[in-house]
Each structure stands twice: as structure tokens, then as C-alpha cells.
N, C-alpha and C positions, 0 to 999 in steps of 0.2 A: 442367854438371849432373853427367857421371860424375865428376869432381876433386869434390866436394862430397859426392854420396852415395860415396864408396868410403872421405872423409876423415869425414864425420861418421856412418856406421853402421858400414863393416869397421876404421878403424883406431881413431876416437876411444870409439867405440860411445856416441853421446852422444844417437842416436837408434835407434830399432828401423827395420827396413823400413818398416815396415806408416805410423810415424811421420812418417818420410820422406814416404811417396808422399801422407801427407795434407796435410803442408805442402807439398811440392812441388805438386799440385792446389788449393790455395787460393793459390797463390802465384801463377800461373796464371790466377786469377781476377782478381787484383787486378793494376792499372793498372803497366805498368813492367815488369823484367825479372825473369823467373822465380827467377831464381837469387838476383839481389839482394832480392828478396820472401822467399826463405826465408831469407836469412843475417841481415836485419834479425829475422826472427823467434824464428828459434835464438840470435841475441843478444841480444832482449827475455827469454827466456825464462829463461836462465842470468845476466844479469846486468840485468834492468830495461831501462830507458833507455840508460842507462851503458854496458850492456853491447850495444843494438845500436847503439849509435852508433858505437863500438871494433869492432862487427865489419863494418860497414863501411869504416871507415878501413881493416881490413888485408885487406875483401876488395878496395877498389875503389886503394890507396894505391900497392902494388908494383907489379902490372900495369898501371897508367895509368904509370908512368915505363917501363916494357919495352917497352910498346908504341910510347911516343914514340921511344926507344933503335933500335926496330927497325924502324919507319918512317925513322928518317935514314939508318939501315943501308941501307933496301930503295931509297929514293933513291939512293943512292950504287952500290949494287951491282946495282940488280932487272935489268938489262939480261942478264947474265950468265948463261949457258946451264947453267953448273950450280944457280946457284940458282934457275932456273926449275924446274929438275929436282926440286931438292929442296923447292919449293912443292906440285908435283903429287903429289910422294911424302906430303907431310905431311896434304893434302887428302884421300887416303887413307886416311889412319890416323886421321885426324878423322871418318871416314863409319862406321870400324869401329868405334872406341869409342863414338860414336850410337847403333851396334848392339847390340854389346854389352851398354851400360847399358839401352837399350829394352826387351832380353829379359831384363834384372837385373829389372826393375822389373813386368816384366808373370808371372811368377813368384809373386809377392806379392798381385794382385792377384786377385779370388774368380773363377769359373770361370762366367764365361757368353758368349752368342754373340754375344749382340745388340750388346756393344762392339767384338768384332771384323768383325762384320758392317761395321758403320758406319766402324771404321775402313779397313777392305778396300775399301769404297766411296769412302772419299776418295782413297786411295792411287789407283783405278785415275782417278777425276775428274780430279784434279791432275794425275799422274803420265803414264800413258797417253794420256787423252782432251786431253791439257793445257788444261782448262777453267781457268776465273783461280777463283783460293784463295776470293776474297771468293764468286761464286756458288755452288763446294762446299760452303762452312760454310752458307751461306744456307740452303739447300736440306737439308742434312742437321742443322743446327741442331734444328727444330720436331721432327724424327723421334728424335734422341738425348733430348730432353727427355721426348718422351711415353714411350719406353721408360725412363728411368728412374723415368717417375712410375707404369709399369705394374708396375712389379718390385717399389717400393714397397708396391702392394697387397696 
């Protein structure tokens, strides 16, 4: 997701923020992966059919051969103490770009509590309480739903 938003609104400028975070949230909605839901979309949009069919082929095309590349690699080599090394180091730097793009994105987004409320509540559900994911959403589902249909009023 941040390889996506920083290539289609800071370099290509081919979406606005505000853009972004709407297909990225319907993308979200819809069955499959977030990411691939938006790039089908932004290549329906720019090119038809044609054109999300093509942006799938080149989002799903390179890295499916890299990652098979670096699977035979990680067989071959994962035992090794520096590349153990340098997995935990990269895991890192995967939690901070999470971050980062998380507070790109929430930036953008209109200024009220009741979304952070509820996500503050998950975080500490999950997180903290380590309750399982499926009864957090359950449970704060009906609540997120009412408060946006109160804000609507």
C-alpha cells in the first residue's frame, strides 16, 4: 500500500489524496486484496478493460518471479545467521513504512473521534487484551456502523 500511494499520488500524481483513500476504502470493501482492488481500478479508469487488465499483469507479473527467485534463495541460504539478521532488520523497516503511510493517510482524512475511538479500541482488543481479530470486529462492527450513520444526520 505505501509503494502504491507514494507512486500513484507523490510521483505519478495520477490520483489526489483524498482519491486514494476513497479507492483504497472501497477496495477494502470488496472481496481479495486491497491493493490489487485498487490497481484493477486505477487501470479500469485510465484505460478500460485493457487497461486493468495491463495493470494487473505488471502489478502481479515481476514480483510473482521475485518472489519465486527469493524463495529458492531463502531455501538455499535461510539457515544463515546473517540473513536471519537481515530478515529481522527488514521486518522493521516494513512496520515503519505501515507507519508512516498510516499517518500519510490519516492526514487526509476529516477530523473526528469517533474513528479513532474505535480504532484505539481495537488496537488495545487485539493488541493488549490479545482477544482474536474475528470477536474485535464483531463487537465493534454494529458500533462503527451506528456512528457513521449518526454523523450522517
Amino acid at each position: 500500500m505505501f509503494w502504491a500511494r507514494r507512486r500513484l499520488v507523490e510521483r505519478q500524481r495520477w490520483l489526489t489524496e483524498r482519491e486514494f483513500v476513497e479507492l483504497l476504502a472501497l477496495g477494502q470493501l470488496l472481496p481479495g486484496p486491497n491493493v490489487l482492488n485498487l490497481t484493477v481500478m486505477v487501470g479500469y479508469r485510465f484505460g478500460g478493460w485493457t487497461g486493468a487488465a495491463a495493470a494487473v499483469a505488471g502489478f502481479l507479473g515481476w514480483p510473482c518471479l521475485v518472489v519465486i527467485g527469493m524463495g529458492v534463495l531463502y531455501q538455499q541460504y535461510g539457515v544463515l545467521p546473517q540473513v536471519q539478521r537481515a530478515l529481522a532488520g527488514m521486518s522493521i523497516v516494513a512496520a515503519g513504512l505501515l507507519l508512516a503511510n498510516s499517518i500519510k493517510l490519516a492526514v487526509v482524512l476529516p477530523r473526528r473521534w469517533r474513528p479513532w475511538l474505535l480504532g484505539m479500541l481495537a488496537f488495545v482488543g487485539i493488541r493488549v487484551l490479545r482477544w482474536p481479530l474475528l470477536w474485535v470486529i464483531g463487537a465493534l462492527a454494529p458500533w462503527a456502523v451506528f456512528a457513521a450513520w449518526k454523523e450522517r444526520e
